[in-house]
C-alpha positions in Angstrom: 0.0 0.0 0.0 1.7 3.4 -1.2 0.4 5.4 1.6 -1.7 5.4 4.9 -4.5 6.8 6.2 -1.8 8.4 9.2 1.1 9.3 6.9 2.7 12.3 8.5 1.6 11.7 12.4 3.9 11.7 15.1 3.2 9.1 17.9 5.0 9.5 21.2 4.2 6.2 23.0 5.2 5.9 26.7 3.7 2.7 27.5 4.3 -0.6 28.9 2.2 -3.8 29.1 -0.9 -4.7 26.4 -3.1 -1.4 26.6 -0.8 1.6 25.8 1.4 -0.6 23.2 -1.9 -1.6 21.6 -3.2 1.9 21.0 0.0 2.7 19.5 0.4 -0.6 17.7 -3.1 0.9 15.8 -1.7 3.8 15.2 1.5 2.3 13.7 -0.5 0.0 11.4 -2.9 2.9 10.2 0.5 4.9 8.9 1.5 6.5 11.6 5.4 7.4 12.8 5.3 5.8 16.5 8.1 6.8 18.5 8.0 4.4 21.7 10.2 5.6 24.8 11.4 2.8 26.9 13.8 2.9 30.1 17.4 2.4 29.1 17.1 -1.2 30.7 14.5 -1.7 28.2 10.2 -2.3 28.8 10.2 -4.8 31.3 7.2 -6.2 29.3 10.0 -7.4 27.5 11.3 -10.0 29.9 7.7 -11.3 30.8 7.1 -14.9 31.1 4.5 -17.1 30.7 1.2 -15.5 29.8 3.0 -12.6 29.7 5.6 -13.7 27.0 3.7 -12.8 23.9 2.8 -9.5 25.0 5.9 -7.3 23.3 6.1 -9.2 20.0 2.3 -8.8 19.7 1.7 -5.0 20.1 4.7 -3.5 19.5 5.3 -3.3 15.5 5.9 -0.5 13.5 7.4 1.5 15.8 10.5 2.9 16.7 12.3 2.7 20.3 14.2 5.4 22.0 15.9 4.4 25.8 15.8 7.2 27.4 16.9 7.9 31.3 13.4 10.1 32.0 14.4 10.6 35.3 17.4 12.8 34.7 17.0 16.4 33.9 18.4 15.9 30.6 16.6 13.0 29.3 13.3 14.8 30.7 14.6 17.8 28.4 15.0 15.6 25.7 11.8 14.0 25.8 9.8 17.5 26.0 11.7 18.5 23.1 10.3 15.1 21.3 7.1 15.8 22.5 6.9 19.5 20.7 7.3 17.7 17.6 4.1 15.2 18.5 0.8 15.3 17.3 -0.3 12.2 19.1 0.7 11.7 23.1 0.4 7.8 24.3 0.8 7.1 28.3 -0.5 4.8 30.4 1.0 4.7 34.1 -0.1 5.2 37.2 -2.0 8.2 38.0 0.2 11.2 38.8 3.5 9.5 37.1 3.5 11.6 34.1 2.9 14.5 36.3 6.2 14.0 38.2 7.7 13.8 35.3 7.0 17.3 34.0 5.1 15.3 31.1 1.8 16.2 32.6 -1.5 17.3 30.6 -0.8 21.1 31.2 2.7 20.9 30.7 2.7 19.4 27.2 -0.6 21.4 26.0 1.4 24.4 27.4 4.3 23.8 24.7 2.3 22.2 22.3 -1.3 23.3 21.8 -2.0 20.8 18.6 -1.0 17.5 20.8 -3.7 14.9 21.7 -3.0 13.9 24.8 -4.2 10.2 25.5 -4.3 8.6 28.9 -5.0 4.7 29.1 -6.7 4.5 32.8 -7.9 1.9 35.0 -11.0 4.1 35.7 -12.1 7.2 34.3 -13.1 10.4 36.6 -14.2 9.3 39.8 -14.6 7.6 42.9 -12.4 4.7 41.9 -10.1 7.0 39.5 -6.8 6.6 42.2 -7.1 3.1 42.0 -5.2 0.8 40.3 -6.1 -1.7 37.9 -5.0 -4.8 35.9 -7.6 -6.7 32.9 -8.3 -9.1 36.1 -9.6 -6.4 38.3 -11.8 -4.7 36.4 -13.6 -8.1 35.1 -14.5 -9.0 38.2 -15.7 -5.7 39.4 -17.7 -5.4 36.1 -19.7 -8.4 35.8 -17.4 -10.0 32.8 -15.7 -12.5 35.0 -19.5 -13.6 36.5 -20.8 -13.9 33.4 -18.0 -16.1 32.0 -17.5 -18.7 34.9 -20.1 -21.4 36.5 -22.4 -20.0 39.9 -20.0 -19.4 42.5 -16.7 -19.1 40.3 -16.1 -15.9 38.5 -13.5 -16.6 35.5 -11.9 -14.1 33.5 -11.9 -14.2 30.0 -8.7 -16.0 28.5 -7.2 -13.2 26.5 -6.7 -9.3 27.7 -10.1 -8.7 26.3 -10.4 -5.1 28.1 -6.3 -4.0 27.8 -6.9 -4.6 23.8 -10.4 -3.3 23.6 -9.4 -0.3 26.1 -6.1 0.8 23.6 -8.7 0.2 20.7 -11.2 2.7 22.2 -8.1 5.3 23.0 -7.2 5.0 19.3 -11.2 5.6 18.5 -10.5 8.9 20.6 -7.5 9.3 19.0 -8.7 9.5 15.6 -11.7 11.5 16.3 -9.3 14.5 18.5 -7.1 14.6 15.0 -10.2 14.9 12.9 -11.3 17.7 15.2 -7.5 19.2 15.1 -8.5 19.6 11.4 -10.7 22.6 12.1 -9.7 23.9 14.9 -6.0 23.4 15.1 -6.4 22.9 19.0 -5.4 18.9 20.8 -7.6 17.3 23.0 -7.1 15.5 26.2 -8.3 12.1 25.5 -8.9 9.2 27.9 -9.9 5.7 27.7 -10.2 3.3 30.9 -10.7 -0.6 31.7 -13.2 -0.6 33.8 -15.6 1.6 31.9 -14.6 -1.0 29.0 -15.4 -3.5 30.5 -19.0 -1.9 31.7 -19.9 -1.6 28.2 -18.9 -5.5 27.6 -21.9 -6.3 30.1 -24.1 -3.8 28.9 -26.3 -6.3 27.2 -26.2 -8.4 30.5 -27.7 -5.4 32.6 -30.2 -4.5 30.0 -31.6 -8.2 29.9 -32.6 -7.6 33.4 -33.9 -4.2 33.0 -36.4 -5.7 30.3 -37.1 -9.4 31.7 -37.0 -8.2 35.3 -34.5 -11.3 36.0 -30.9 -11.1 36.1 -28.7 -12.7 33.8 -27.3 -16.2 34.6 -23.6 -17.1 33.8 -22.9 -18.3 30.2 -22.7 -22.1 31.8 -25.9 -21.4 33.1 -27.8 -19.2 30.8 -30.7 -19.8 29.5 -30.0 -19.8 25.8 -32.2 -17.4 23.1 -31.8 -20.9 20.9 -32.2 -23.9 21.2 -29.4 -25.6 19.3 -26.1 -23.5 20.0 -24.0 -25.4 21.7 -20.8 -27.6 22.3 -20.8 -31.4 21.4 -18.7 -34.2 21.5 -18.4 -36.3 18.1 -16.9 -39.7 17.5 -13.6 -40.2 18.9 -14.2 -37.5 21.6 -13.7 -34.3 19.1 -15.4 -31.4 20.1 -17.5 -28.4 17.9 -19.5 -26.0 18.3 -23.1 -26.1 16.0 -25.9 -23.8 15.9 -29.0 -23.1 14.7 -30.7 -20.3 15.5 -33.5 -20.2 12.5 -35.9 -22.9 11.5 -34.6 -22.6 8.4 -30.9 -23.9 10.5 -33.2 -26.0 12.1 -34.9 -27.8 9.2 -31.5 -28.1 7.7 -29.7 -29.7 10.4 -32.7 -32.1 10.7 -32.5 -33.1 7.4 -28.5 -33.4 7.6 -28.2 -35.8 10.2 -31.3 -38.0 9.6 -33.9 -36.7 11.9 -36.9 -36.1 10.4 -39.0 -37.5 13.2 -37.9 -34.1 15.1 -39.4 -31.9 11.8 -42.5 -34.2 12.0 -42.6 -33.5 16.1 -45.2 -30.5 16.3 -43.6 -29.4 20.2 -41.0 -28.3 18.3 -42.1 -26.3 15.7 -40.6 -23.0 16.4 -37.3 -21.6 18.0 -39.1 -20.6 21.2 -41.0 -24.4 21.3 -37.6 -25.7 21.2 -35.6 -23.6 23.5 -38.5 -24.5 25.8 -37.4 -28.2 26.1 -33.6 -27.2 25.3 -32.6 -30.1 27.8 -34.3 -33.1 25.8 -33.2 -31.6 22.8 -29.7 -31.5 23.6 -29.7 -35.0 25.0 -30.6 -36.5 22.0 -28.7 -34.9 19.7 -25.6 -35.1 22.1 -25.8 -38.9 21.5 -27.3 -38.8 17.7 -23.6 -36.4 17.3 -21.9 -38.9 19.0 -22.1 -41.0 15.9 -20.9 -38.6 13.0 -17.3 -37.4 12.5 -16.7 -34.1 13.0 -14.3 -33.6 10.3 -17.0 -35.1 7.9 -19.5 -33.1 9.3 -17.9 -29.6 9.2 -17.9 -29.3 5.0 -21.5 -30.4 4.7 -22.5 -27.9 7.8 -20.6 -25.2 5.8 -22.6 -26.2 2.4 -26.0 -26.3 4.5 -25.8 -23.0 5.8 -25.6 -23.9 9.5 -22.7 -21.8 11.9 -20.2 -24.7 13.5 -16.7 -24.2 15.0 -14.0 -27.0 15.3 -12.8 -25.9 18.9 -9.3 -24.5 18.5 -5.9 -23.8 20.3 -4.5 -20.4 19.9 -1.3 -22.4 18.7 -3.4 -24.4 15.6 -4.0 -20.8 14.4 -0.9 -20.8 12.7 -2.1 -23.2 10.4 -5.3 -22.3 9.7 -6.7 -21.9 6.0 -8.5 -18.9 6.3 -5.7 -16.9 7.5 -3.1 -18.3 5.5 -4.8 -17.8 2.4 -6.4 -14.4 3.6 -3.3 -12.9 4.5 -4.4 -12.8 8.0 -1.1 -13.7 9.2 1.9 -12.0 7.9 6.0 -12.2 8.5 7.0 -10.3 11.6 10.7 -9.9 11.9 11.7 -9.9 16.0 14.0 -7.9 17.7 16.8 -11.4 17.7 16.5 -11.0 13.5 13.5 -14.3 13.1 10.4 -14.1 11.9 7.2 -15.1 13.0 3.7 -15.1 11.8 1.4 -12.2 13.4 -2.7 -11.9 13.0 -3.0 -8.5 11.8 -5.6 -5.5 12.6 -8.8 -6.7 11.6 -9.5 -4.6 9.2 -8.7 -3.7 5.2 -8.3 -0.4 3.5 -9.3 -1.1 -0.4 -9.0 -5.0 -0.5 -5.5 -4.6 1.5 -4.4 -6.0 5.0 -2.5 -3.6 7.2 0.8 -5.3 7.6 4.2 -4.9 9.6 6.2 -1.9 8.1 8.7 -2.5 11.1 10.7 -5.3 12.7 10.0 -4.9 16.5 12.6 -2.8 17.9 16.1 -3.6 19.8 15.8 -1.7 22.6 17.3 2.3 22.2 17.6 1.0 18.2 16.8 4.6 17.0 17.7 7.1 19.8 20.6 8.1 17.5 18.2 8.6 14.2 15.4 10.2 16.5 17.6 12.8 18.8 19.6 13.9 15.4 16.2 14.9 14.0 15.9 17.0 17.5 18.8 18.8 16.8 21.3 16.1 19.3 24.5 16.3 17.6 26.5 13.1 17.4 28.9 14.3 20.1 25.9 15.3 22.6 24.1 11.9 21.8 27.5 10.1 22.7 28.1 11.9 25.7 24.5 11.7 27.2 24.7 7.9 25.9 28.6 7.8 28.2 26.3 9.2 30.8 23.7 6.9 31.2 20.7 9.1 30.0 20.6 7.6 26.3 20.6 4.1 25.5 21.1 3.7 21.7 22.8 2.5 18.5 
């Protein structure tokens, strides 16, 4: 793609984690220059383990990263100075960090009028605004992780659901402060948060009980709006997912597996007949399933018109068709010089997939490229580098 929707924004990104990498990771795929400052040890999201391992590889491409001592006067100077050259400000530590830091809201709109300022939050203004929060926290506090689990044992989701959504939402902001910028020429403060997020992911949960007058079970215990949509175990113990949530699905499916004596059964005529003796239902077909082969199955689902899902591990997704053939996945070069296949935004811009511009960073690889265009000369970048404030090549 010759050029991007952001060609010609500046991103300052001073982030860690999946939330503030993620907002600028949009950024960075839409066109934009994203500049990421990291400590001159490096982000420590870098040395993560375990769930934690994918996190820097997976948000973190096309940008650039500048170690930078921020707690010295001079790398503070230096990072101000980057800032005046910013359209877009990414940050997301703990309240009253930035501030310290002399890289406040005030500060930076002071020198720069233009910047949007974005603030990835665990809560937005109020009582709980001091607080801090993780994806965990705020799932629990906001009816996801009760919704997800059995009675009695809240379960959070098993993927950053609100860190991702939450940087998607700041990038939303993002977009619609530089639209704004457009006329006015003035920045906006914008802020996004996890537990408001997360809020809106059970918004349909709390208007189910506003209009039924009952409050919504737990998905394991929900009672379902169809009556076939469900897990079931095939021959040889495989495991998909099949719905049918039209009598069209319905009459289909019938037909499919040989069970026209459940067409010719008038008490279950319609979706609501059926969801009303759900539990037979699913018995029988559990064991009529229990005969087919999934694999089998799956094409002739597909050709009937009726939704299925094998039930997959993140790490099969490597190989799956779709995304092969789709150019879902695309060749992301690391930090070490490999490669590895990354799903990508999404989204396409006229047919085309948004994909890596950038290897992801060594840390410091382009403080020397970035501080030149500040006005560092080599000497002053080697000196600050002798001192410990720079980190770079």
């Amino acid at each position: 793609m010759s050029s991007l929707p952001l060609d010609g924004i500046r991103v300052v990104e001073i982030s860690h984690m999946v939330m503030g990498p993620t907002c600028g990771m949009i950024l960075g795929d839409l066109g934009a220059e994203v500049i990421k400052i990291e400590p001159t040890k490096g982000d420590g999201t870098r040395r993560l383990l375990g769930a934690g391992a994918g996190f820097f590889r997976t948000f973190n491409r096309n940008k650039q990263s500048i170690a930078v001592d921020v707690d010295t006067p001079a790398g503070k100077d230096a990072v101000l100075k980057l800032l005046d050259s910013a359209d877009v400000f990414i940050e997301n530590f703990k309240p009253g960090r930035m501030d310290s830091l002399g890289f406040g809201y005030q500060a930076v709109k002071a020198r720069n009028p233009k910047i949007v300022y974005t603030t990835l939050k665990g809560f937005l203004a109020g009582p709980y605004d001091k607080r801090l929060a993780l994806d965990e926290v705020v799932q629990m506090m906001a009816g996801l992780a009760y919704m997800t689990g059995p009675v009695g044992r809240p379960l959070r989701a098993g993927s950053s659901v609100n860190d991702i959504m939450g940087g998607m939402f700041g990038a939303i902001g993002i977009l619609a402060a530089l639209n704004e910028r457009n006329r006015t020429g003035l920045g906006r403060e914008v802020q996004s948060a996890l537990y408001e997020n997360c809020v809106l992911l059970a918004a349909q949960h709390m208007q189910q009980y506003v209009v039924t007058g009952e409050a919504a079970a737990p998905m394991p215990n929900r009672i379902s709006a169809w009556s076939i949509y469900d897990v079931f175990t095939f021959a040889g113990g495989e495991q998909m997912f099949v719905a049918a949530t039209g009598d069209g699905q319905w009459r289909a499916l019938c037909k499919l597996i040989g069970q026209q004596a459940l067409l010719d059964d008038q008490s279950l005529a319609t979706n609501n007949d059926r969801v009303l003796q759900r539990p037979r239902l699913l018995a029988h077909l559990g064991e009529v399933f229990a005969t087919f082969d999934a694999q089998a199955l799956a094409p002739q689902l597909e050709a009937n018109g009726i939704p299925f899902a094998p039930i997959r591990k993140p790490e099969e997704l490597f190989d799956d068709a779709h995304l092969i053939e789709s150019g879902g996945l695309a060749k992301l070069q690391l930090e070490d010089g490999s490669y590895t296949d990354m799903p990508l935004l999404p989204v396409s811009l006229d047919g085309q997939r948004l994909g890596p511009r950038r290897s992801i960073p060594r840390i410091g690889e382009n403080t020397r490229e970035v501080m030149r265009g500040l006005g560092y000369s080599d000497a002053q970048i080697d000196e600050l580098q002798h001192a410990g404030v720079f980190r770079g090549e």
